[in-house]
N, C-alpha and C positions, 0 to 999 in steps of 0.2 A: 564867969570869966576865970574863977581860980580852978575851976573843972577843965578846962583849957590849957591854962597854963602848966596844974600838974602833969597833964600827957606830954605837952613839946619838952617838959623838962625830964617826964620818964624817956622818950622818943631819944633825946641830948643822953642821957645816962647811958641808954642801951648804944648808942654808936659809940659812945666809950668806953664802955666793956666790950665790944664789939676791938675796937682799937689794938685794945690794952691786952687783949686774948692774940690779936696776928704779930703783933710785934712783940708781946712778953717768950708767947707761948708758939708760937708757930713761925721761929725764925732763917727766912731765906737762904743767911748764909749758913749753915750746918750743911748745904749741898756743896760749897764752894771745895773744899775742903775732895770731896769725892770725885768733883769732876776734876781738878787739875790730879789729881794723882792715875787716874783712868786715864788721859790724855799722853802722862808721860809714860805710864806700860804702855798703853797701844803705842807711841809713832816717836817715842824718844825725844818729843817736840816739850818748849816750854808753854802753858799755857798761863798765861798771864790775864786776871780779870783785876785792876787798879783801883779802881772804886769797890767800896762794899756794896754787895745783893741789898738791894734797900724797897721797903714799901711807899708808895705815895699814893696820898688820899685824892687828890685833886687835877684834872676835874672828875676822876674817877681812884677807884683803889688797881694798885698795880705792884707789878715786879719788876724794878728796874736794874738794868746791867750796863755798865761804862766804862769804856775804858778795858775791852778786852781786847788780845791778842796772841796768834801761834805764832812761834818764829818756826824761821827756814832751816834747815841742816845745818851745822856748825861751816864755816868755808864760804858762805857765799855773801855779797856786799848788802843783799838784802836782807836785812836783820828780821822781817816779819813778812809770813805769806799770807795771815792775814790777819785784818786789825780793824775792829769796827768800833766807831766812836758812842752810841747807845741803843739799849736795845730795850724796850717797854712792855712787859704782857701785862693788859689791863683784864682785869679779873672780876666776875661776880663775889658777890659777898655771903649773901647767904649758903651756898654749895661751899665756900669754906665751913663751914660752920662744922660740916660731917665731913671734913676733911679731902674734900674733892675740891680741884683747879679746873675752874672751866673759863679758860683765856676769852674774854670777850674781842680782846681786840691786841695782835701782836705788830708793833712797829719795831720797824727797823734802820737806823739809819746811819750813813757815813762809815760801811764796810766795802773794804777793800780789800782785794784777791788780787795778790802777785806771783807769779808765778816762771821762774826763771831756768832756765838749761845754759846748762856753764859752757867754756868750751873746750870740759873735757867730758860734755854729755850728762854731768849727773842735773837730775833735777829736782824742783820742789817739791814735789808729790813724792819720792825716792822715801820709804819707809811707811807713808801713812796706810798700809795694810801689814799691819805688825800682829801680834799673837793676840787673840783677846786673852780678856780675864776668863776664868773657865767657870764652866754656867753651874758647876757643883759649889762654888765656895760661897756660903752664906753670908749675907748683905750684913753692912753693921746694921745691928737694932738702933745704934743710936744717930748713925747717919741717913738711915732710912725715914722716911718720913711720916712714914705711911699714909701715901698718899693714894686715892679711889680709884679717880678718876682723873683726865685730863683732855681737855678738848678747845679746841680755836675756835672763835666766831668771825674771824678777819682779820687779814694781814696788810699793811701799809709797808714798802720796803721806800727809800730815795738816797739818793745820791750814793748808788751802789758802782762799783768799777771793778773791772776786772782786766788788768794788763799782764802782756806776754812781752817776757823780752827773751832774746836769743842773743846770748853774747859772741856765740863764736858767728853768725851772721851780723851783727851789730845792727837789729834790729828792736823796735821796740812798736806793742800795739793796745790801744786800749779800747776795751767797751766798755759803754756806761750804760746801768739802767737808772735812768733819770727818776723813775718812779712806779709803781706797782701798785696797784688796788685791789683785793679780792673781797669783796663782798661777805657775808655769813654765809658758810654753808655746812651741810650735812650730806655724809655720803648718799649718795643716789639721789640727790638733789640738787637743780642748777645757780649757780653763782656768780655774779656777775664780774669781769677781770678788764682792768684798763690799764696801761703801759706805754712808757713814753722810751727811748732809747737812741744811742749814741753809738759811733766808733770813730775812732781816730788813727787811721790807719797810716803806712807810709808815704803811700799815692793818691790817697782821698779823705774826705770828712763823710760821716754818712749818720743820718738822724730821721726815725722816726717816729711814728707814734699808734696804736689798735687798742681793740676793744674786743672782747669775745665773752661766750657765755661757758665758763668751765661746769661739765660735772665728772664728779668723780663716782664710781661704782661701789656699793657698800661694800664688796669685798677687795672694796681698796687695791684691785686686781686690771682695772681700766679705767681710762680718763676719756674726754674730750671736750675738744675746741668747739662749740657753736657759733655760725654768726659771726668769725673773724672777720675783722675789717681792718687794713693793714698798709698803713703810705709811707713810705720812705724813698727819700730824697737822699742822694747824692752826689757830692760836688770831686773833681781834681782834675785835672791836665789831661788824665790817662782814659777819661770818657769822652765820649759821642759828644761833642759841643761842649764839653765841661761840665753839662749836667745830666744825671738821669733821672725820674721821677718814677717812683712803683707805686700803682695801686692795685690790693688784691681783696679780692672776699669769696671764702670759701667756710672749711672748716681742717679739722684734724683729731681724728679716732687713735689713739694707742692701745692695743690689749699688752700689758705687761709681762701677764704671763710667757703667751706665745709669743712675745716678742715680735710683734708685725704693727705697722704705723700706715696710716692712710691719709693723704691732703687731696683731697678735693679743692677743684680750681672750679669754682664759679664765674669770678670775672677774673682776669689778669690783664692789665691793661703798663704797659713799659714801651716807651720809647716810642709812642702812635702806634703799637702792635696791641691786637686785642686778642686773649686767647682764654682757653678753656680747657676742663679735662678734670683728670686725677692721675695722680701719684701713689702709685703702693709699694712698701719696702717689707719685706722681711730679713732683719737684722739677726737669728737669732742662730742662723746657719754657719757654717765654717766660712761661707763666702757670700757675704749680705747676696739677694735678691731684689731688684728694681725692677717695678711694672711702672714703666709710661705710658701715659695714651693721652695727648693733647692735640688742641686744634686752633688755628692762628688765623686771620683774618690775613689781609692784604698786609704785605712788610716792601714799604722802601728804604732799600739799602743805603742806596748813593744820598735819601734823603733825610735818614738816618747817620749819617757821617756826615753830612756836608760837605760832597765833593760828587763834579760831574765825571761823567765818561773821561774827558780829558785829565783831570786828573787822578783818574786810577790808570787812566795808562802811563803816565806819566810814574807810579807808585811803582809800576810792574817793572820800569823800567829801571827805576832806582839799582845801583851796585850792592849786590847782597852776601858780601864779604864777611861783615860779622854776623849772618846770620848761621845755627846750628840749628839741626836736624829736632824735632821734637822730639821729648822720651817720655813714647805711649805703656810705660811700664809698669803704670800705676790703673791702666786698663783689666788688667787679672786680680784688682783687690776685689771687683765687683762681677758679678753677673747683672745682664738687665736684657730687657725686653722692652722695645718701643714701637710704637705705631705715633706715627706723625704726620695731621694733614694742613697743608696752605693754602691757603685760596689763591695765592699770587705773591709775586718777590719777583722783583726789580733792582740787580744788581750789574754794575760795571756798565750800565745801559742797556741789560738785556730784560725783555716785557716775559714772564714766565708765568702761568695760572695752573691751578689743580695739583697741585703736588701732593703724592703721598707716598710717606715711606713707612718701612715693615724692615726692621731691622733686630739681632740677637745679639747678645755680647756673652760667650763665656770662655773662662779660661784666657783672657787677654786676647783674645780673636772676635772680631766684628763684623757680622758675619748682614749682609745687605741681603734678602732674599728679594725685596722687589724696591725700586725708585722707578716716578713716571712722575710728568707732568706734562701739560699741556705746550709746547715752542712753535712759536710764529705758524700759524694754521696748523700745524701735525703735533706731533705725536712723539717724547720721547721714552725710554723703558731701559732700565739698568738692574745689573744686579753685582755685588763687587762683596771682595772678602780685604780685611785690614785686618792684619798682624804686628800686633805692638809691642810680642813679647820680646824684642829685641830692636837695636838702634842701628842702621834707620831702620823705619818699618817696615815689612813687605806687603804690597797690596796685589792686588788680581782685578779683573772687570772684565763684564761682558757687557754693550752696548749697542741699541738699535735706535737710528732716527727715521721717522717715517713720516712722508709728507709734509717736510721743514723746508719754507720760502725761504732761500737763500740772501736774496736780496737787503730783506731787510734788517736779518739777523745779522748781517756782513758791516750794516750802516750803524745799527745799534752798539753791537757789540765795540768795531773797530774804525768805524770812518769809513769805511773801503764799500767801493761798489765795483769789485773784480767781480763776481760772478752772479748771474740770476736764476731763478729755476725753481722745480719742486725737487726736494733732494731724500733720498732712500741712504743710508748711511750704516753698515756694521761693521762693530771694531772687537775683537779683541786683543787684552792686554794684560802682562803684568810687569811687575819693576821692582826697584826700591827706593826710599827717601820721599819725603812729602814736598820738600823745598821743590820750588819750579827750576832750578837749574836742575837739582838730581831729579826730577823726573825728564827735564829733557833727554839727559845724559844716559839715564839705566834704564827707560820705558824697552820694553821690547812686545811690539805688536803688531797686527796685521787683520786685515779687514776688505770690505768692499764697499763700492758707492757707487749713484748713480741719481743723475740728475737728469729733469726731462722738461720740454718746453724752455728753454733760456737761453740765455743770452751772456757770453764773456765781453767783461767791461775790456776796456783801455787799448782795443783791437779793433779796426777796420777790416778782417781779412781781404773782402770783393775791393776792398780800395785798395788794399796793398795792394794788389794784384791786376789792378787798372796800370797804378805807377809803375809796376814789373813789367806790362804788356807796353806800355811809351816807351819804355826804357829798350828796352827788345828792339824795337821798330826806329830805335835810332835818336828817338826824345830823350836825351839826360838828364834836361833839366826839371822832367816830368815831377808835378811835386802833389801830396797829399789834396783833396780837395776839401769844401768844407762840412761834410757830413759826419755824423755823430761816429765818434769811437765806438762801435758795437757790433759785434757780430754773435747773430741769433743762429739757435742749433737746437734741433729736436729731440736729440739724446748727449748724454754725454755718458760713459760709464767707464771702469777703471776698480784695480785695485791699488792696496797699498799697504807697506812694510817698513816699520820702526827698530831702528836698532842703532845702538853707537851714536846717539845722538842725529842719526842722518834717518830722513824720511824718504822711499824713492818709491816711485810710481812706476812700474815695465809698459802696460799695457792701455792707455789713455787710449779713447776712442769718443769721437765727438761726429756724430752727424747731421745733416741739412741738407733741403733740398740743393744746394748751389755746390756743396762743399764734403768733403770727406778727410777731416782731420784725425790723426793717432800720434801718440808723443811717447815721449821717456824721459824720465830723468826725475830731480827732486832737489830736496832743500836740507840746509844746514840749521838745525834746528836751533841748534847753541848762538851760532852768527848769525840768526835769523834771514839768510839769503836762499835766494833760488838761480838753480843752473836745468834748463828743461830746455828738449830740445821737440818741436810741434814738426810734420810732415803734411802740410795741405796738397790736397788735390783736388782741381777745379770738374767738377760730373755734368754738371749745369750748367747754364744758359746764365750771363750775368745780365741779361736785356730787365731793365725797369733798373737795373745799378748801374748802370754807366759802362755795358763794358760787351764781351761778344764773348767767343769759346776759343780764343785763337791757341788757350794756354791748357784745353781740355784734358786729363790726363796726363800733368809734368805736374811731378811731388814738386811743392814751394816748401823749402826751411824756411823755418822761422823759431827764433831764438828767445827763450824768456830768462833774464836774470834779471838782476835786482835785491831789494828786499821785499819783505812781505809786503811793509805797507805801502812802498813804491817799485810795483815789477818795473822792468823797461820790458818791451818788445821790438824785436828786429827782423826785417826778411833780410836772409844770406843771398844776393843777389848773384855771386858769383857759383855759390851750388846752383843756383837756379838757372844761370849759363850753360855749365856743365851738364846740366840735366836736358834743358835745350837743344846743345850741343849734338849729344848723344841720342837725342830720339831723330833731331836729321839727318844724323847719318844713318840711323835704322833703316831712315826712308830711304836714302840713297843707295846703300844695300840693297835690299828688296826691288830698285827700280831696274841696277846694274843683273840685279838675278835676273827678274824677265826677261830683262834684252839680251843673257845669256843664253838663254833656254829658247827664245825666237830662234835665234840665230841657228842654234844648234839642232831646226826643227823638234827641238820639245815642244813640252805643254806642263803644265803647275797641275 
């Protein structure tokens, strides 16, 4: 027993020489002394540490710091840019011994990073790259420590914050990282990282929380992310329903040197949209470089917003008096490269599938080499250039629609069931301004179309033309009967020309076995009206509609105005007299010829 007891009491002696050696003989603060005077050459800043560098034995031996802080430039209301309430490196014991620091475990907590631009522009950071000390001037012997070695086994950070305020905006923003975990590690070895975090922004709250497996490369030269897994939730007024929820899991590569970063997107999943890919940047060029390449599942828009067809029309329609022009001029800080494909999007009520774009950015020009997706049975294919190095923008576009059902793209998009058909469609265009008034306004284009097998809604033609032939024959009171407003047509084709806000059509041609229609005219793009004027002519036999050829060959006017989403149609009844008129008296001629020519013994 007293063989026992002399050891726990030699064991008790040696942790007190042990003691009595770190605090007599190897005392923390002789650094203090070196860094604030390094802090005020480098950045002109005060460095303030309040409490003394102090050792604590329990429940481990450590280095503790409290109570420090830098202040901000002399001038500004914030007295400190930053100021952390304690900081703990817990340290092994024995590696003191030969004078080496090997941090078991570094905590951090209750630092705060302020960071302010006045407004007259100076800011807090405004000095912190000042001269160093110069690498010739030999260190004091007696401030030196000499110390080995130095190395971390894990870092705990909490209740970290980092706010921005802009006074001459009169804003103000905060992130918080609520807490930090890093695991022990060693270079080229992996370590495990957990993090919770915050922001308090002007229009939102936003808080999340991941997990990843960090390793760092022995030549301290490249990092990365494993294993990220990454949900963040945010709330305000200025989101989709008020709220968005993010979840992601991928990873992220940095090589330091080259300066190039990679995210890899395994899942991404926001707002019921599911998507995938990678992101690669190279930051290290005069003008960063962006490689996108993702892929998106099915996106609904309208049901993503919560609001139907009617009320985005109803949005469109809204007075857009304060709104301004975008300023894409922040487009030339970056170059990028994307490839984008959708499976389907569903917006303003239109069904859209297979989307994929191939698009280049450089030099502030946006340059679309291919867009297509799939629209109502066909086929659409774009390609468009956008210039943002100046306000408004100026864009360009070439566009094909090929085999798009009219009908129901008409019903989706706008309510309207004016026209049916399979429609063929090229435009092009260029303009300026992205607002929907100035592109009504400045678009200048021109195109062709042509629609086949269908039918124009909200027209009876062979009935108007019943009511025109009673009408003739002495019936006034001849009135509409009750068959469907529709008249069906084998072709319809036409070009068409954008300018000054007005769209007009020269050469409309519409045909069917009964009917041979050609029009002119167009719409007010701005007032959203139409003034068009239709020429029919009866070729056919109206027998199985109600009617005979009495009218075979006499152009019928017919009048379309209106607005877009309510045309009116009218037959001009008295051109149609006129025209009448004029072809009996043809006859009457030619009858008064012969009996000229009998008479006169001729012959025709």
């Amino acid at each position: 027993m007293k063989l026992i007891k002399w050891i726990f009491a030699g064991i008790a002696a040696i942790a007190v020489l042990v003691v009595l050696y770190i605090t007599l003989i190897f005392d923390p603060n002789d650094f203090k002394p070196m860094l604030v005077d390094a802090v005020k050459k480098q950045t002109g800043r005060d460095l303030v540490i309040e409490e003394p560098l102090s050792w604590q034995f329990f429940p481990s031996i450590g280095i503790r710091l409290a109570g420090v802080s830098l202040s901000n430039p002399e001038g500004f209301k914030e007295a400190h840019m930053v100021a952390v309430k304690e900081v703990i490196a817990e340290v092994k014991l024995l590696p003191l011994l030969s004078r080496d620091v090997q941090i078991d475990q570094l905590s951090l907590d209750g630092a705060k990073l302020t960071l302010v631009t006045t407004k007259q522009g100076k800011s807090s950071l405004d000095g912190l790259t000042g001269k160093a000390a110069s690498a010739d001037k030999p260190a004091d012997p007696k401030q030196g420590a000499g110390l080995n070695t130095i190395s971390i086994g894990g870092i705990n950070i909490s209740d970290t914050s980092i706010t921005l305020i802009d006074e001459a905006a009169g804003s103000s923003q905060t992130f918080t990282l609520a807490s930090l975990t890093l695991g022990e590690f060693t270079p080229g070895k992996a370590a495990p990282l957990a993090f919770a975090f915050g922001a308090d922004l002007p229009d939102m709250k936003v808080n999340g929380e991941g997990e990843a497996t960090l390793t760092v490369s022995e030549a301290l030269n490249a990092l990365s992310l494993a294993g990220l897994n990454l949900e963040v939730k945010a709330q305000g007024d200025s989101l989709p329903k008020g709220t968005v929820t993010v979840a992601f899991a991928g990873g992220v590569d940095v090589a330091l040197e080259a300066k190039t970063a990679k995210l890899s997107v395994e899942k991404l999943s926001v707002l019921d949209i599911e998507g995938k890919g990678a992101i690669s940047a190279n930051y290290g060029k005069k003008v960063p470089f962006v490689d996108v390449e993702l892929a998106f599942g099915a996106i609904d828009v309208d049901a993503i917003l919560g609001t139907d067809n009617s009320d985005a029309k109803a949005e469109t329609a809204a007075p857009a008096a304060a709104q301004k022009e975008p300023d894409l001029s922040g487009l030339n800080s970056v170059d990028a490269k994307l490839k984008l494909d959708i499976a389907a999007v569903k917006v303003a009520g239109l069904s859209t599938a297979d989307w994929a774009l191939r698009a280049n950015l450089s030099g502030g020009v946006l340059k679309v080499d291919e867009l297509k997706a799939s629209l109502y049975g066909g086929k659409v294919g774009a390609s468009a250039t956008l210039d943002g190095r100046k306000v408004p923008a100026v864009y360009s576009f070439n566009k094909a629609i090929t085999g798009v059902q009219i009908l129901p793209l008409l019903k989706d998009a706008a309510d309207v069931d004016l026209l049916a058909g399979t429609a063929n469609f090229d435009i092009q265009g260029k303009g300026a301004g992205l607002l929907a008034d100035s592109i009504k306004r400045n678009l200048n284009a021109n195109g062709k179309f042509e629609v086949a097998d269908g039918a124009l809604y909200g027209v009876n033609v062979p009935q108007m033309i019943r009511d025109a032939q009673a009408k003739l024959k002495g019936d006034l009171n001849a009135a509409a009967g009750g068959e469907e407003k529709k008249t069906d047509f084998s072709s319809l084709t036409g070009s068409l020309t954008i300018a000054a806000g007005k769209a007009n059509n020269p050469d409309l041609l519409m045909l069917s076995p009964l009917l041979r229609i050609s029009g002119q005219g167009g719409a007010d793009l701005m007032a959203e009206t139409l003034d068009y004027k239709l020429a029919t002519k009866v070729v056919g036999s109206l027998e199985g509609q109600g009617g005979d050829t009495a009218l075979a060959g006499i152009e019928i006017p017919l009048a379309i105005t209106g607005s877009f989403t309510e045309p009116k149609f009218a037959l001009d009844t008295e051109a149609l007299l006129k025209g009448q008129l004029k072809g009996e008296t043809d006859k009457l001629k030619d009858k008064l010829k012969d009996s000229l020519f009998k008479k006169l013994g001729g012959n025709q």
